[in-house]
VMD Tcl script that draws the C-alpha trace (Angstrom):
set ca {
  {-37.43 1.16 -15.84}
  {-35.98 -1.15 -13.18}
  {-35.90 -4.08 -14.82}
  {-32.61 -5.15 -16.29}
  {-34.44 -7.64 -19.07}
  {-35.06 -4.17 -20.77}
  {-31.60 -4.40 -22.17}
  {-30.28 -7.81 -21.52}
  {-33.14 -9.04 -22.95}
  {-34.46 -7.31 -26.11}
  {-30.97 -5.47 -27.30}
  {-30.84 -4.27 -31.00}
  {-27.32 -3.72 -31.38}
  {-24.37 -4.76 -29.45}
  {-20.71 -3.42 -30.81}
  {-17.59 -4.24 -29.23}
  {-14.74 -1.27 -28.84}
  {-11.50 -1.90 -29.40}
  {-10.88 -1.28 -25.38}
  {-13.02 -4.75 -24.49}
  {-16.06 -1.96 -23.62}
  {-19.74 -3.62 -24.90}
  {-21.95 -1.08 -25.98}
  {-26.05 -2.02 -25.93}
  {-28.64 -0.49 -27.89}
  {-32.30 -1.25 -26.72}
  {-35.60 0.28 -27.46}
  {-37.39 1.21 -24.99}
  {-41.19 2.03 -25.24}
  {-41.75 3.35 -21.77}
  {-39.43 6.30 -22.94}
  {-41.48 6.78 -25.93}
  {-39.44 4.13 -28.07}
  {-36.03 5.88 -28.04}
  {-32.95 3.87 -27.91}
  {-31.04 3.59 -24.56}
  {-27.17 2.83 -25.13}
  {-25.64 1.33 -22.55}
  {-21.90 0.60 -21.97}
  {-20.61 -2.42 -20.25}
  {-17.02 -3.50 -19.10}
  {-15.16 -6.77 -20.41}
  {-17.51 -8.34 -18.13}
  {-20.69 -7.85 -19.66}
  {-21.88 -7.38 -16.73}
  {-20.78 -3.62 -14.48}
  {-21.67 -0.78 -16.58}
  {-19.62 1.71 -17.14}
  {-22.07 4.47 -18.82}
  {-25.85 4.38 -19.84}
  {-27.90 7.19 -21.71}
  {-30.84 7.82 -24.69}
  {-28.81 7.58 -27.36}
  {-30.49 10.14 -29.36}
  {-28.61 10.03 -33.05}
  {-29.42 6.09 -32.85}
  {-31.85 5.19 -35.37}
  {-33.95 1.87 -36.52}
  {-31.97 1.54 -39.76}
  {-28.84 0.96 -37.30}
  {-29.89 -2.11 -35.79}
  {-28.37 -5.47 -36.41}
  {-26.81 -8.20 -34.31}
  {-23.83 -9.05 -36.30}
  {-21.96 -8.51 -32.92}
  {-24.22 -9.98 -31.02}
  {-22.73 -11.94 -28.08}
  {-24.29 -15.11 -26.57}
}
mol new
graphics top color blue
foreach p $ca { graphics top sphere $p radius 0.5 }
foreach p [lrange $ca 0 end-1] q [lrange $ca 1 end] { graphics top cylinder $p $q radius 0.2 }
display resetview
């Protein structure tokens, strides 16, 4: 999983914290279709934290926050 189109790409949730942090949820079927979260800065662009988010589930997905 080196390839950062993974997330950037194909995300199924974005949410935006109060703090300006930009958390990612992607599915990921090389890890057996669990959702990675990752967390970004202001910047979209350093992350700040990434991990299988494993309480994340299909029914949560929407990109009401989604950021273009």
């Amino acid at each position: 999983m080196t390839d950062p189109e993974i997330l950037f790409g194909d995300r199924s949730k974005i949410d935006i914290q109060d703090n300006g942090r930009i958390k990612y949820w992607a599915k990921v079927e090389e890890l057996g279709n669990r959702f990675l979260r990752v967390i970004t800065l202001d910047d979209c662009l350093t992350i700040h934290n990434a991990f299988l988010d494993r309480r994340f589930k299909e029914e949560d997905c929407n990109n009401e926050n989604e950021i273009l």
